[in-house]
C-alpha positions in Angstrom: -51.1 204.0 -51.9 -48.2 203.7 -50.4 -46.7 207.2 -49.0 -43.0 208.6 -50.5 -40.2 207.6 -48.1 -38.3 210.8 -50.2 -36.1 212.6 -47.6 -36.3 210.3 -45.1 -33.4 208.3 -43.3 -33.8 204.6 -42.1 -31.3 202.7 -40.1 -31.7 198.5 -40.3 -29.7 196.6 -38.1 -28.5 193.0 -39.2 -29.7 194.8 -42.7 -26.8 192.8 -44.5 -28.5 190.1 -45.9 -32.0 187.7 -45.6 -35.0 189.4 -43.7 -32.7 192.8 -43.1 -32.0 192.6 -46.3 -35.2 192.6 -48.2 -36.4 195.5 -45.6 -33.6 197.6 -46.8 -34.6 197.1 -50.7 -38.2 198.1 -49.7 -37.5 200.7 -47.9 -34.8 202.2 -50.9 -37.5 201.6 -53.3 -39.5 203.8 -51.7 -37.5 206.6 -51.7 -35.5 206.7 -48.0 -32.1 206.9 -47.5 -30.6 203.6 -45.9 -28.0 203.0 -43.1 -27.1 199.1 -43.9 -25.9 197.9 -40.0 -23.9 194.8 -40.1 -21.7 192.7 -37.9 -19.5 190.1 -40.0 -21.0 189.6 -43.3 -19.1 192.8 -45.0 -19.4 191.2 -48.3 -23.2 191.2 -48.6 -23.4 194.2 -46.8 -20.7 196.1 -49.6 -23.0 194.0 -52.4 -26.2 195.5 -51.3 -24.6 198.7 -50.8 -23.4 199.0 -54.1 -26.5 197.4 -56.3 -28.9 200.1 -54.3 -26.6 203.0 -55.1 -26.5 202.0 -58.6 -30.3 202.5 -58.4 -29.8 205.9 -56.7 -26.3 207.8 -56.4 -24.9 207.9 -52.3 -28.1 207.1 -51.0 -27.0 203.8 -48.7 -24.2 203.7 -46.4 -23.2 201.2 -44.3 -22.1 200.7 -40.2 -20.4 197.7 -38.9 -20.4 197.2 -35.3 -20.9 194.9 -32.8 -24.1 195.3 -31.1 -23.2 193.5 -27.8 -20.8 196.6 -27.5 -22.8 198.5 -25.4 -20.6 201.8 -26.4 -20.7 201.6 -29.9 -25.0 201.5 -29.9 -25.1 205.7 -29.4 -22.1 205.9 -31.8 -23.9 204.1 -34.4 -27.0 206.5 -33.8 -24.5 209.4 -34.0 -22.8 208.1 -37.2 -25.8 207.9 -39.2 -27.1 211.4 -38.3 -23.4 212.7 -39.3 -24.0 210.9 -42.5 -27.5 211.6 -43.7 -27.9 215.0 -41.4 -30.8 213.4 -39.8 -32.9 209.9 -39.0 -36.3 209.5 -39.2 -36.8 205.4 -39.0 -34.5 202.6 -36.8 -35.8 199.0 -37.6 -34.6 196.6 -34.8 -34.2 193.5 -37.1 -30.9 192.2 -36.4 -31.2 189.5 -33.7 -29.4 186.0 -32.8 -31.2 182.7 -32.6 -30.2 179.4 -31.3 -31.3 176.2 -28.8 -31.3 176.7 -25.4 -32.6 173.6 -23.8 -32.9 173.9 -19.6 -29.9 171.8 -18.4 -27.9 173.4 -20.9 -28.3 176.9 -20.7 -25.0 178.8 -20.7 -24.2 182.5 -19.2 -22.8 183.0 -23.0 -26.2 182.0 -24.4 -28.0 185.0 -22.3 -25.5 187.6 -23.2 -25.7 186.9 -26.7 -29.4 186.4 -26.7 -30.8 189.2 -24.7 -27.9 191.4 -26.0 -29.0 191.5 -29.3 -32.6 190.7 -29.4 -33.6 193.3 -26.4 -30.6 195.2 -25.3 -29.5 196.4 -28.3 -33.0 197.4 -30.0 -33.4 199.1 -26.3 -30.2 201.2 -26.1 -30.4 201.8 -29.7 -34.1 203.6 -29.2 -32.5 205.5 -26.3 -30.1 207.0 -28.4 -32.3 207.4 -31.4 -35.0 209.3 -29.5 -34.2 212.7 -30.0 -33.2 212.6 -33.3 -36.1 210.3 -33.9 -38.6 212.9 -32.2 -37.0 215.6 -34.1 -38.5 213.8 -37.2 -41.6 212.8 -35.4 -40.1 209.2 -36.6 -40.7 205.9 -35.8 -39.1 202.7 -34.7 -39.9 199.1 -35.8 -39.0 196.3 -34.0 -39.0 192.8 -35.5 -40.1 190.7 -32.7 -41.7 186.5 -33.0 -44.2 185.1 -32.9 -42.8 182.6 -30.2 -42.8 186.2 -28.1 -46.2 184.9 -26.9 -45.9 181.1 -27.6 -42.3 180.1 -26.8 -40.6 177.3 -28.9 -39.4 174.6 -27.5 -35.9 173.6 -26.8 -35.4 177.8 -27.2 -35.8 179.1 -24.1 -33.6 181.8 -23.9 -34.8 183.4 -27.4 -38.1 182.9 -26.6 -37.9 184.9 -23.9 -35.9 187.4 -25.5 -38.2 188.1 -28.7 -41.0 188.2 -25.5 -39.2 191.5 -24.0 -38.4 192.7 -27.1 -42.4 192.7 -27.5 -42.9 194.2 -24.0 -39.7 196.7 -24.7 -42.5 197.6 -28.3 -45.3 198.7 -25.9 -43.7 200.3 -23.3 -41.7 202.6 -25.7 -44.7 203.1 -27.6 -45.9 204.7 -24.3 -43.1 206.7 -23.5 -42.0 207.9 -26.9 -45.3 208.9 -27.9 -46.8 211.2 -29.5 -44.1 212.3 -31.6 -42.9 208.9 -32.0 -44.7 206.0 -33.3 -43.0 202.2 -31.9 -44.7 199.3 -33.4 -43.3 195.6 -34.3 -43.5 193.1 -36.8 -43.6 189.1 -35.4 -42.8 186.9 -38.1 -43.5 183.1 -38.2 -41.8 180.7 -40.7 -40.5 183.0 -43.4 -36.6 181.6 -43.7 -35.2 178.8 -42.2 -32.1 178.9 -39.6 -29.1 178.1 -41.2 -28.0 175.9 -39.0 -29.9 173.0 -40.1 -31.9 172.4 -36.8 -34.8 172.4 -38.7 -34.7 169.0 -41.1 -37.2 168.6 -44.1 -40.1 166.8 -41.9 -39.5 169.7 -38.9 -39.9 172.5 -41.4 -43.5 170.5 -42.8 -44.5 170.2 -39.5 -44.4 173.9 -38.9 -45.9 174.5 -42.5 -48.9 172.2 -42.0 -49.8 174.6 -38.4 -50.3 177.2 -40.9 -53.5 178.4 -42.2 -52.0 179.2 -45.4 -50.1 175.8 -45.4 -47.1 177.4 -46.8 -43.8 179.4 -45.5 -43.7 182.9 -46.4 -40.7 185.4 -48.3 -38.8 187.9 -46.3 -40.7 190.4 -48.6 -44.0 189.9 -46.4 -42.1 190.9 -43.5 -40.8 194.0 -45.6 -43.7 194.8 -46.9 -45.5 195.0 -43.3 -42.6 197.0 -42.0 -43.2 199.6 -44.8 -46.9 199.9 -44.1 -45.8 200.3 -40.3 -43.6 203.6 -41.7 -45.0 204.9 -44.4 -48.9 204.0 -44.3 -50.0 203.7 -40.6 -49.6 207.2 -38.9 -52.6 206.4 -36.5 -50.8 203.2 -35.5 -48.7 202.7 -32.4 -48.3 200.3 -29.8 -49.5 197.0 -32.1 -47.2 194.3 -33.5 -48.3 192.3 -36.5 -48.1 189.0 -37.0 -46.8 188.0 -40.1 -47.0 184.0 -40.4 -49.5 182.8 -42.3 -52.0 182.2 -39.2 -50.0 180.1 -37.1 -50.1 181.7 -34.4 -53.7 180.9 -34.2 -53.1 177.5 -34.9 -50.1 176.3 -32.6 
């Protein structure tokens, strides 16, 4: 049975809307108190912010920032203590995701890439730490399966989401043993919205499933509140939620 998130404070970056999203709903409905990070989409971010506090009365609130602003990642950290009066969870989830296919590999494509997928979640940690320890907390990263198996044509992210999985493990090591660090590494679970992936790319992925279907960014929500709420022997691990294909690549 899952454990009461009562008291606690969770910040979700890229919490606006899809996988973020549905982390932040699971994590309210468990009782925490949510920080809703986003970047640009303000809308969704105000709409999710106002349909949870109708739930519960000034229990979300929300940060914008940029999180290739290396300056703003402690202030972020800072802001949500000075709103909630402390933080006991910070779920890495926001992150960018686009082709980078040798030959035409861009500085631009590394900055963003690596900025957001392992910078940020990394400097984020750092600032979250003692607060974090305070609350003998946790972090949760949202890594990929392509960490270990990279996807073609996606060099760059691939080897992003692959540091953010070593970044998982060595903070689990350093943070430890008042703070837990684990990870979550989806597989197909919501299509990029830029359309790279047609009809017959998405059932080719499908079909390398064991489950021979996609998941709902509510399996990836669900694992993150086991990692939080149900798994206080667990550190160090990242769990792959993708319906077995990373088994079957």
């Amino acid at each position: 049975m899952t454990q009461t998130l009562d008291g606690k404070v969770v910040l979700i970056t890229g919490a606006a809307r899809r996988v973020g999203a549905a982390i932040a709903r699971r994590l309210h409905g468990a009782g925490a108190k949510v920080v809703v990070h986003y970047h640009r989409s303000e809308r969704e971010a105000q709409s999710l912010r106002d349909e949870l506090n109708a739930i519960r009365t000034d229990s979300v609130a929300l940060i914008q920032a940029d999180l290739l602003n290396l300056s703003g990642l402690a202030e972020m950290i800072r802001n949500t203590v000075a709103r909630f009066d402390r933080l006991d969870v910070l779920v890495n989830n926001a992150s960018t995701f686009h082709a980078t296919p040798v030959g035409e590999i861009a500085e631009s494509d590394w900055d963003s890439l690596v900025g957001t997928n392992v910078k940020a979640p990394l400097f984020l940690s750092q600032a979250a730490a003692p607060y974090l320890r305070k609350a003998m907390g946790c972090i949760v990263n949202i890594t990929d399966i392509h960490a270990e198996r990279p996807l073609k044509n996606y060099v760059v992210y691939s080897l992003a989401k692959s540091a953010l999985a070593g970044l998982t493990l060595s903070l689990a090591r350093e943070l430890g043993p008042e703070i837990r660090v684990n990870a979550v590494a989806p597989g197909p679970i919501l299509w990029p919205e830029d359309d790279s992936f047609d009809e017959l790319a998405r059932q080719r992925v499908i079909s390398h499933t064991l489950l021979k279907r996609a998941g709902e960014p509510e399996d990836i929500a669900r694992s993150v509140l086991f990692l939080v709420a149900d798994a206080p022997y667990v550190t160090g691990q990242i769990i792959a939620v993708d319906g077995g294909r990373s088994i079957n690549l």
